[in-house]
N, C-alpha and C positions, 0 to 999 in steps of 0.2 A: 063136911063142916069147914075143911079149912079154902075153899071155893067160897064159901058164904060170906068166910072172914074177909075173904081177899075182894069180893065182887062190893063188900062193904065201903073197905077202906078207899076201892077205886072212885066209889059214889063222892065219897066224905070230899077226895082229893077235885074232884071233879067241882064238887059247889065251893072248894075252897079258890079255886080257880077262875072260879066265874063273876068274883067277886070284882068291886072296881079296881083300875090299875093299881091304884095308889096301894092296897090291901096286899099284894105281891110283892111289886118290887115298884118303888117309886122314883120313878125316873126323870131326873129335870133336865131341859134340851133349851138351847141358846145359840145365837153366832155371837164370835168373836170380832172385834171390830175390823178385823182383816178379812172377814169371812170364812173363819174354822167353824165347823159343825161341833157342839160340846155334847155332851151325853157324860149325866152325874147323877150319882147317887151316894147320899150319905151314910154313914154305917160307923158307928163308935162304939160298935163291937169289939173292934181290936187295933190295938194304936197304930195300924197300918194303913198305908196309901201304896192304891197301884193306878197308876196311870200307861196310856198307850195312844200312838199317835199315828194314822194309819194314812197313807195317800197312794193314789191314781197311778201306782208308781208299778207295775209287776211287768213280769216276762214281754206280756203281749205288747207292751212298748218297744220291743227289741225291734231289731233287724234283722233279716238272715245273716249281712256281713260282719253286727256287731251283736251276735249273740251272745247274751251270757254278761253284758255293760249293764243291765236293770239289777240284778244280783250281784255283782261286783260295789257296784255303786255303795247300795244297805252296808255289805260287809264290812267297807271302809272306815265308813263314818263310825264309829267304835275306836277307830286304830288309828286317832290320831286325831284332835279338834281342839282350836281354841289356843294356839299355842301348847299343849299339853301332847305328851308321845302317847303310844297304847299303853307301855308299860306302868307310867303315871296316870291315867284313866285306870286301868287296872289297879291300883294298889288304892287310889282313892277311894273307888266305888266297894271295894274289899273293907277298907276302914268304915265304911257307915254302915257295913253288911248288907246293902242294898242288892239286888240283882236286875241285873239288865236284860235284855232279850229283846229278839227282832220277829218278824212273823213276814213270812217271801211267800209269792205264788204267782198265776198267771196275772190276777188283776190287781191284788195291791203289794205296796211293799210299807214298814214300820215299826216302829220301835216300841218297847215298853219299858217301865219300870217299878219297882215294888220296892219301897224303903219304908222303914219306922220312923212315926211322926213325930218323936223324940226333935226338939226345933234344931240341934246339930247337926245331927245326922241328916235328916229332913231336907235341909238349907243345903248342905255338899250335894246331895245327892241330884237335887234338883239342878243343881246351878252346873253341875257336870253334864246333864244329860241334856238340860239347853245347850251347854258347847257342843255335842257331840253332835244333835239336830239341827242349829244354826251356824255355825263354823267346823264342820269338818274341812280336811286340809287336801286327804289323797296322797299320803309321802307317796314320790314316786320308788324309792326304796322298799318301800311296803306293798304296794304296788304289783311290781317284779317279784314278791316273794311270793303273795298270795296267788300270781298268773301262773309259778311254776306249780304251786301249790295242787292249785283249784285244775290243772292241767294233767297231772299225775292223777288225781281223782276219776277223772272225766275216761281217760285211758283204762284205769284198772275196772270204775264201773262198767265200761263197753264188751268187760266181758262176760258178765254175768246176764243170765240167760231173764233176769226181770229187765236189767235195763234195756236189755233188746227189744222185748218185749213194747216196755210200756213206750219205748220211742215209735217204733215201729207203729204201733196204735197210735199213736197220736198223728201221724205223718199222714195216714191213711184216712182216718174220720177228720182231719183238717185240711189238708192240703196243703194251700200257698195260706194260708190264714195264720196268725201270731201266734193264735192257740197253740199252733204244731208246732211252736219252737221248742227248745231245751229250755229248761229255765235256767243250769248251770252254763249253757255256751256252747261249744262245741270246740276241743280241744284247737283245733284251727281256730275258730274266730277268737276265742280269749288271749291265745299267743296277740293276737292288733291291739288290740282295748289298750288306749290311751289315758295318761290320767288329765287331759283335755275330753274326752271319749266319759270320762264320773262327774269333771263338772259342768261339764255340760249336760246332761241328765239329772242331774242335782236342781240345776238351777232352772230347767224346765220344768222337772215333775213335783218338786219337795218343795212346791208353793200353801200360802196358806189357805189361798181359794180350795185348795185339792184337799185339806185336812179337814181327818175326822180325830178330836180327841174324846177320850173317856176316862172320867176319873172317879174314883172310888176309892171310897176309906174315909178316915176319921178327921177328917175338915168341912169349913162350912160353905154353903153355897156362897158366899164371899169371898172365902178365902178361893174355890176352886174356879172362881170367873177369872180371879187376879191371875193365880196359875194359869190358867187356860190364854190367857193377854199374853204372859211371859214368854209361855211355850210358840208364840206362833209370829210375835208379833217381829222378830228378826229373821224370820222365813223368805227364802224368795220370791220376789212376785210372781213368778213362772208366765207360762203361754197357755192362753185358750187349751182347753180341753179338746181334742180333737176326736169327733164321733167312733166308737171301736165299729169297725166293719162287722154287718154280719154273717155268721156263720152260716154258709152255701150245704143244703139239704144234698142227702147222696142221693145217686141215682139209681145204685144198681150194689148187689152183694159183692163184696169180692173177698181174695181170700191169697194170705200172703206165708209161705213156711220158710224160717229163717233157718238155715242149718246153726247148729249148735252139738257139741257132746255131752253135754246132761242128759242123763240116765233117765230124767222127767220129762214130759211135753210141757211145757207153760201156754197157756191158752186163753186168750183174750177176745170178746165178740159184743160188738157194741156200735156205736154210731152218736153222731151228735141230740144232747138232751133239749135240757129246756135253762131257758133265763132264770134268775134269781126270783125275780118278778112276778112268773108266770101262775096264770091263776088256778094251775091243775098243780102245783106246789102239793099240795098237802092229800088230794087223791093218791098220785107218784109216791110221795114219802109215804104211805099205809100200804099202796100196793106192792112199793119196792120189799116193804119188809116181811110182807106174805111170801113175793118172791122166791126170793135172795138176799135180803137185809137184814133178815132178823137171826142168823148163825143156825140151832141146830132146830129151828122150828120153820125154818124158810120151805120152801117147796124145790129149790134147786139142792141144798143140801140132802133132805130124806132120798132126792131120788138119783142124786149122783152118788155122794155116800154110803146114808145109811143102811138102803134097799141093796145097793151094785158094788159096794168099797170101791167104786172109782175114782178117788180124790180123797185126801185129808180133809180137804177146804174146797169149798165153790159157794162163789158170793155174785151178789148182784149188785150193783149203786148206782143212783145218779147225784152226776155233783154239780148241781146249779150254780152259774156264776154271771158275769154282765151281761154276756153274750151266752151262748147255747153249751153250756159245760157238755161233759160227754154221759151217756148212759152206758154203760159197762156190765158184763157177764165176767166172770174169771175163775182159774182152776188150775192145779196141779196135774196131773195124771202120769202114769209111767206110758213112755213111747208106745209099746203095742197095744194102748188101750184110750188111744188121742181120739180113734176114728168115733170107737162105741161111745166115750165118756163125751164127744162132741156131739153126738146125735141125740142122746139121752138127753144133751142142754135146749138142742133146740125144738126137742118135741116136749119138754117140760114149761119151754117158752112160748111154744105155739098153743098148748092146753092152757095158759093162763092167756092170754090174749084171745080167745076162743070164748071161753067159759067164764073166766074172772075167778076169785077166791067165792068161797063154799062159806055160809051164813058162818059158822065153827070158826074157820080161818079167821074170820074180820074182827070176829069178835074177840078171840085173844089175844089178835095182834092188836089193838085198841087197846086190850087190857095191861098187852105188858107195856108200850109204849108209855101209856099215861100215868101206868105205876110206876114205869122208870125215867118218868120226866124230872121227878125231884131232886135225881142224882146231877141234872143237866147247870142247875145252877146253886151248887151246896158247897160251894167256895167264893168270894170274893174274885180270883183268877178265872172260873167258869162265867160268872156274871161278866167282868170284866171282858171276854173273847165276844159275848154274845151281843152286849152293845157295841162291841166296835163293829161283826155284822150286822149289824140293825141299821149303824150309823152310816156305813159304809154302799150297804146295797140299800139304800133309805127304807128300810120295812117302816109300819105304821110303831108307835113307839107302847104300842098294846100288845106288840105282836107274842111279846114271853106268856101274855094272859089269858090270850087267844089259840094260845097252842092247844091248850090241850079240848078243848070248845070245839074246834078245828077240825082235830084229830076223831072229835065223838062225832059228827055229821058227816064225815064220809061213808059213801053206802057202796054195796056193790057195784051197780052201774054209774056211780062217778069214777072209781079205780077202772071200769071196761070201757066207759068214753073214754078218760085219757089216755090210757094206754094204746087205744086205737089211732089216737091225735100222733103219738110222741115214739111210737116204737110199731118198725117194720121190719121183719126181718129181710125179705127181699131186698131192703137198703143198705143192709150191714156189715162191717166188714170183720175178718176173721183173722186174727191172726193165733201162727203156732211156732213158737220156738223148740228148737228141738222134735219135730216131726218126723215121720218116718214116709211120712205122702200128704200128699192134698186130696182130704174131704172136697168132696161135692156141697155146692155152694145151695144154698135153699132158692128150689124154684119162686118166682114171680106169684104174689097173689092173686 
């Protein structure tokens, strides 16, 4: 019965979904006369406004010699704009009870903010958060404190056996490519970082050509075009956009063991994925969660765990981004059980690249997906993350309506095409922190 209930409500959600954009979430898109991307939706639901402003600005801009300047950059601008110290941005932004927030990664970097529409509070809150986006300063005192700061970080992370880990990964599945940078720096290159080193980064990347804003809450599409003018219109003019390289296909497995003393092996196996873009997008997302995606229903978990207790956790992902984000295997396991609990992964990875998911599999992972799609946007803050990716990697602006449409037409052999397009393991490489030896690398197909 309670199958029937559920296979119901999945229907109801499905033709609720199917419905025009406008019936979901309706989403109005504009440029700015500077050329910001706007992405708004009204909501007087609750006397709140969140806004967020996103640009071209993350890691992969770095350098090898000035690692860690794309992320210093974001940090600053908070600590100090417009004439005003951090401490005074602090106590202001506390008097309207607004909250600020930044969002950093490989490809972009940006800011947000969430105030009540109340027109006082409103007005501070805004006109502070333009100083902080259009005139930050860089105290070089501030500067100096965050480089020892962020330097002592970098150090104490270096020794724990994830951060090894996920650098090591990344060094291996990129190479000489930005992807493989740190996105905090590297305790060497952040000691150089100049505050010549933020605005100059500033004033290349934090243009309004590069801006994606999004606003939501309880104003009208008048009011948030004005907003949208304000926010962007004393931005830098910046420089051309300059193509991101792409990301160079591996050629061959390899296989790398960091010594470490943890009691654990930490184990990473993967290789570069696919673009934001790409049209096997939503095969990948169904298949990854049969995989490895989906926690205690994945097929790496029952048969790492459940079946063998050889891991707490073992998960699968891929994280789409401009360029070929990475696909990723990962796991725990205790040292004398690296060898067995790594071979387990990869003949679990080779039987679904072989075979593909079982009619059963697809079908519940569709079911739980698209039953727990409505959690994906059941706040304001959630809606708000998902147009700034919509905006950002330009999905089609249907794309929230289309998900779950998406999600019901994928069939077996589009999850075994792609996974044959996008995942080899003979390419892949391995890494094990805290090993006790080196596995045998998976022969050549």
């Amino acid at each position: 019965m309670a199958s029937k209930v559920k296979a119901i409500c999945v229907a109801a959600l499905l033709m609720l979904l199917a419905m025009p954009a406008a019936a979901l979430l309706p989403i109005q898109h504009w440029q700015t006369k500077s050329g910001a991307r706007v992405y708004f939706v009204e909501s007087h639901d609750l006397p709140m406004l969140d806004v967020s402003i996103d640009f071209a600005a993350g890691s992969v801009f770095d350098t090898p010699e000035k690692s860690g300047v794309a992320g210093m950059t974001l940090g600053l601008m908070r600590l100090g704009a417009g004439g005003l110290s951090e401490s005074e941005i602090s106590r202001r932004m506390a008097d309207t009870g607004a909250q600020l927030g930044n969002r950093f990664d490989s490809d972009r970097g940006g800011l947000s903010l969430r105030t009540l529409t109340s027109q006082a509070e409103m007005q501070q809150a805004l006109d502070l958060f333009i100083r902080i986006l259009q005139k930050p300063e860089f105290p070089a005192a501030v500067l100096e404190r965050e480089k020892a700061r962020a330097i002592g970080a970098i150090k104490e992370a270096d020794t724990k056996p994830q951060t090894l880990l996920s650098r090591n990964f990344s060094e291996m599945v990129y190479g000489s490519h930005p992807y493989g940078l740190r996105g905090s720096g590297e305790a060497a290159t952040v000691a150089t970082i100049t505050r010549d080193d933020l605005t100059g980064f500033y004033r290349r990347y934090y243009s309004a050509q590069r801006a994606v804003v999004v606003v939501m809450g309880d104003i009208t599409r008048d009011a948030a075009a004005a907003l949208a003018e304000q926010l962007t219109t004393g931005l830098p003019q910046g420089a051309p956009l300059a193509t991101l390289t792409p990301v160079a296909s591996l050629t061959s497995a390899q296989t790398r063991v960091v010594a470490h003393p943890a009691t654990q092996s930490h184990i990473m196996v993967g290789m570069p994925g696919i673009r934001r873009d790409d049209a096997d997008y939503f095969p990948l997302y169904v298949g990854n969660y049969i995989l490895g995606g989906g926690g205690f229903v994945s097929r790496i978990t029952e048969e790492v765990r459940s079946k063998r207790g050889l891991a707490y956790s073992a998960y699968s992902y891929f994280m789409p981004m401009k360029e070929r984000g990475p696909f990723a295997i990962g796991l725990q396991t205790r040292r004398d059980q690296a060898t067995e609990a790594l071979a387990v992964v990869r003949q679990t990875l080779a039987d679904f690249l072989s075979g593909g998911p079982t009619a059963d599999e697809l079908s519940k992972a569709k079911q739980n997906i698209i039953g727990g799609f409505a959690l994906r946007i059941d706040s304001n803050r959630k809606i708000v993350e998902n147009l700034a990716m919509i905006g950002f990697y330009d999905l089609p602006l249907t794309y929230l309506d289309d998900f779950t449409v998406k999600v019901e037409k994928v069939t077996i052999e589009d999850i075994r095409r792609a996974f044959a397009r996008h995942v080899d393991p003979a390419r892949m490489v391995t890494v094990i922190v805290g090993g006790e030896e080196t596995p045998a690398a998976p022969a050549a197909r």
